[in-house]
DRENVEX-344923 format. One record per residue (C-alpha): y, x, z. Coordinates in steps of 0.05 Angstrom, whole numbers, padded with zeros to 5 digits, always signed. Each point is the difference from the previous one (the first is absolute). Example, Ala and Ser with C-alpha at 12.3 -4.5 7.8 and 13.67 -1.06 7.14 Angstrom:
2
-00090+00246+00156/+00069+00027-00013/
***
This chain:
148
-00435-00549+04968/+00041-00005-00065/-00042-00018-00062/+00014-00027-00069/+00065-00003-00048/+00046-00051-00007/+00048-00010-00052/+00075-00003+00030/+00069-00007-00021/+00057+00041+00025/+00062-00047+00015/+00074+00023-00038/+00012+00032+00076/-00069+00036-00002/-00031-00036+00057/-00082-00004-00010/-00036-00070+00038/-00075+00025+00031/-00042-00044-00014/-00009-00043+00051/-00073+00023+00013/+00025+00069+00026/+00062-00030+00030/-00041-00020+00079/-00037+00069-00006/+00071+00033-00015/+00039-00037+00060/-00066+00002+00049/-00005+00073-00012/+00068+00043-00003/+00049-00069+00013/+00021+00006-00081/+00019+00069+00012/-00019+00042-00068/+00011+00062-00023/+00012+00009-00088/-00004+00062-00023/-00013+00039-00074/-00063+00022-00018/-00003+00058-00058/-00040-00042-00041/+00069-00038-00009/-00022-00065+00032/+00028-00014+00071/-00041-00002+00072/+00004-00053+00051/-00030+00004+00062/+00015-00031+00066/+00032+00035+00047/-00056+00023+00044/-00044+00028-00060/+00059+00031-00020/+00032+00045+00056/-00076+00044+00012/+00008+00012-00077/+00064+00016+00004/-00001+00050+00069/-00066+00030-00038/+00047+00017-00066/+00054+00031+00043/-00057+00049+00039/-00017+00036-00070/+00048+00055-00010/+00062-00006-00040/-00006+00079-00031/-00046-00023-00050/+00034-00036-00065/-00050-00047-00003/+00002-00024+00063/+00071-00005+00003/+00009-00034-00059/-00052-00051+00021/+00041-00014+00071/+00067-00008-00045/-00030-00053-00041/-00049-00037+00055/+00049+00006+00060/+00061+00015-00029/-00001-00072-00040/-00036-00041+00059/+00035-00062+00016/-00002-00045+00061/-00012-00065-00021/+00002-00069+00038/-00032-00065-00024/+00038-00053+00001/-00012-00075+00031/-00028-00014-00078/-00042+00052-00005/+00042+00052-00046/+00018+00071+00002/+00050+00030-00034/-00009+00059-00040/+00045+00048-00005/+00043+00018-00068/-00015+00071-00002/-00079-00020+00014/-00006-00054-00059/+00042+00053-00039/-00049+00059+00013/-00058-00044-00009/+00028-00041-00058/-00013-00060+00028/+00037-00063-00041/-00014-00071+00022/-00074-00005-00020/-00053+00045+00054/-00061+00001+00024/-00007+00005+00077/-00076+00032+00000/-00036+00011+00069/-00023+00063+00024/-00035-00009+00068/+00058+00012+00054/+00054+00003-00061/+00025-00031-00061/+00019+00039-00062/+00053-00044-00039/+00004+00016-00078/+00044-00014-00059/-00053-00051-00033/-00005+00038-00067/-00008+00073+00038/-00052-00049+00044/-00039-00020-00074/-00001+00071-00016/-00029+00029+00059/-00057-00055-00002/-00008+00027-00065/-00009+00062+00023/-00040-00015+00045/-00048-00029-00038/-00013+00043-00053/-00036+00047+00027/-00058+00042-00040/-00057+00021+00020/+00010+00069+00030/+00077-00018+00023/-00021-00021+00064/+00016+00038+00062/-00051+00034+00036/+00019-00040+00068/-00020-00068-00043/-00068+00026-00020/-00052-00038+00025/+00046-00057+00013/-00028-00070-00022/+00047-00062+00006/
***
């Protein structure tokens, strides 16, 4: 289980270092094998392998007549990107992908349960604030009734 964000730093060749508390989970469970991907939201996806290919075969079932649909395969699947860790812990991420994402050498690596979202940090700051500023009534019905 992926939780938290940690501030990162994108090396000149766009290689990102997990944190070394996700690094055991990450070998233990898909042998460093992860999948980056885009996300509309303009942030990127990372998920290991295993997570990945259910999400992936589920995507492909839905029918590619509908614009919407299609459009969402082009960008999920159509920028996915096998990804191996290396020895240090690193992945590299792909030019197109920190292009699309606008990724420069500061990011935030945020978990999200059985995947990471990785964000340009100031698109990361304005999301949180967002996020957070929420007014009464701008809630979604699904989070009614929901106490932290």
């Amino acid at each position: 289980m992926f939780r938290g964000s940690t501030q990162l730093s994108l090396d000149s060749k766009g290689r990102l270092a997990i944190p070394a508390k996700y690094r055991d989970e990450l070998f233990a469970s898909c042998e460093g094998n992860i999948v980056v991907t885009a996300d509309p939201s303009r942030c990127l996806l990372i998920y290991p392998q295993p997570v990945w290919e259910p999400i992936e075969k589920k995507l492909s079932s839905f029918s590619s007549f509908n614009p919407q649909i299609r459009g969402l395969q082009r960008l999920i699947i159509g920028n996915a990107s096998d990804v191996e860790m290396d020895g240090s812990g690193r992945i590299l991420i792909s030019a197109p992908l920190r292009q699309f994402a606008g990724l420069e050498k500061e990011v935030v690596l945020a978990g999200q349960g059985e995947k990471f979202e990785l964000w340009d940090m100031a698109k990361w700051d304005l999301e949180i604030d967002t996020a957070t500023a929420c007014k009464d009534g701008d809630i979604p019905p699904e989070l009614e009734g929901f106490s932290l």
